[in-house]
C-alpha positions, 0 to 999 in steps of 0.5 A, a space after each residue: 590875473 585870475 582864471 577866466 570863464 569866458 575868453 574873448 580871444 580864439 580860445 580853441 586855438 589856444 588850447 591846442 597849442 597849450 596841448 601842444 606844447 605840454 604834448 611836447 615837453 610831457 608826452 601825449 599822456 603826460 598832461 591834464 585837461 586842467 593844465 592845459 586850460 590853465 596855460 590857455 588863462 581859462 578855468 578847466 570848464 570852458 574847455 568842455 566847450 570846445 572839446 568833449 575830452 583830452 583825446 578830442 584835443 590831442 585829435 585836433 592837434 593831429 589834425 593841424 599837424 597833418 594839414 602842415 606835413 602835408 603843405 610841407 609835404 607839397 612843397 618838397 614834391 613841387 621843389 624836386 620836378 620837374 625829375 621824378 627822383 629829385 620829388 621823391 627823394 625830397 618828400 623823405 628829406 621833408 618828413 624829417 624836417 617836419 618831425 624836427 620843427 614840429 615835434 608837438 604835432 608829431 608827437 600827436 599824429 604819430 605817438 598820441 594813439 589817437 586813430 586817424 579815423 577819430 574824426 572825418 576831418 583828421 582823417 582827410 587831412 592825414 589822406 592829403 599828407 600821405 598823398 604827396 608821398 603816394 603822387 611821388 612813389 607812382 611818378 617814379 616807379 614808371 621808370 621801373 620795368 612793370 615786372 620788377 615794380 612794386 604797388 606804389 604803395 608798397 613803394 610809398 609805405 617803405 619809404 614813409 617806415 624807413 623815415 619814420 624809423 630815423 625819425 623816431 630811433 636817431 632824430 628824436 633824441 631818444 634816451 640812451 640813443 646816439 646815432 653814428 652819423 647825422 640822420 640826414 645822412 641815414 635817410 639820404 644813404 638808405 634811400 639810396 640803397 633801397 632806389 639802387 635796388 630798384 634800379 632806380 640809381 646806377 649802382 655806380 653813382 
C-alpha cells in the first residue's frame, strides 16, 4: 500500500510514537521527519500538519513522556504513606522504572536538547513530574532538625541527580559501561548513605 496524504486514523499520535520509537533505537538526532512519516504510512507533508519540525515532534514526545513519569511518580508517593521515608525512597525506585520501560520517552525529555520551556504545555507537565519528587523531599525533611535541614529542593534535586546518574551510567547500558552491582542496588545504597547522613536512618540499620 502506498503512502497516503490523507490518514483517517490519529495521525499525530502515530507520529509521535514512530519518533519514539526511532528516538529509541537512533537517538534524538538519529532520524528525519521523513522517516518518521513513513512509519506513520504518510507522505512527509502531512506531518507539517501537525508539527512545524522534527524538534516540535521530539517536544511532544517529552511531553507525554512527563505526563507518565509523573503518574508513575504519584503512584510510588501514594504506595509509600502513610511513612514519609517509604514515599520518598519509592519515587527514586520509580525513576528508574520509568527510564527502564519507557526508554524513547526518556530519551526525549532528558537527552533530546529540547527545553522544557519549548511549550507551555511541556513545561506544566514536567512541573507536575518533578512535584511528586519535591511533595516527598519536604514531607520527609520535617523529621530533620531545621538547623541541620537542607531547602527541599536542594534535597529533591540530589536525589533526582543521583537517579539520573545511575540511570544514565549502569542502567542504560551504556557502551563500554558495566556496573559491579545491579542498579537497584546502587540507588537503593546511595539513597541510604545520603538519608543516614541526614540523620534520617540510624546508622545501625
Amino acid at each position: 500500500m502506498g503512502k497516503r496524504g490523507y490518514h483517517h486514523g490519529n495521525l499525530r499520535q502515530e507520529l509521535v510514537e514512530a519518533a519514539l520509537r526511532l528516538i529509541e533505537a537512533r537517538g534524538p538526532q538519529g532520524f528525519t521527519l521523513s522517516e518518521a512519516a513513513k512509519q506513520a504510512g504518510v507522505t512527509p507533508a502531512a506531518v507539517y500538519r501537525h508539527f512545524e519540525g522534527r524538534e516540535d515532534l521530539i517536544a511532544e514526545g517529552a511531553r507525554q513522556g512527563y505526563e507518565i513519569f509523573a503518574e508513575v511518580m504519584g503512584h510510588a508517593y501514594e504506595t509509600g504513606q502513610p511513612s514519609a521515608l517509604a514515599a520518598f525512597e519509592a519515587t527514586g525506585r520509580a525513576y528508574l522504572a520509568f527510564a527502564r520501560r519507557y526508554p524513547g520517552h526518556y530519551i526525549a525529555m532528558f537527552e533530546s536538547g529540547i527545553s522544557i520551556q519549548r511549550t507551555p504545555e511541556l513545561a506544566a507537565a514536567a512541573d507536575r513530574a518533578w512535584g511528586v519528587l519535591q511533595r516527598a523531599a519536604e514531607e520527609l525533611s520535617q523529621h530533620i532538625p531545621p538547623e541541620k535541614r537542607p531547602p527541599p529542593a536542594m534535597f529533591s534535586a540530589h536525589v533526582w541527580a543521583m537517579s539520573h546518574g545511575v540511570v544514565e551510567l549502569f542502567a542504560r547500558n551504556s557502551p563500554g559501561t558495566q556496573s559491579p552491582f545491579p542498579a537497584e542496588e546502587l540507588l537503593e545504597s546511595g539513597i541510604g548513605v545520603y538519608l543516614r547522613g541526614l540523620g534520617l536512618i540510624p546508622p545501625d540499620e
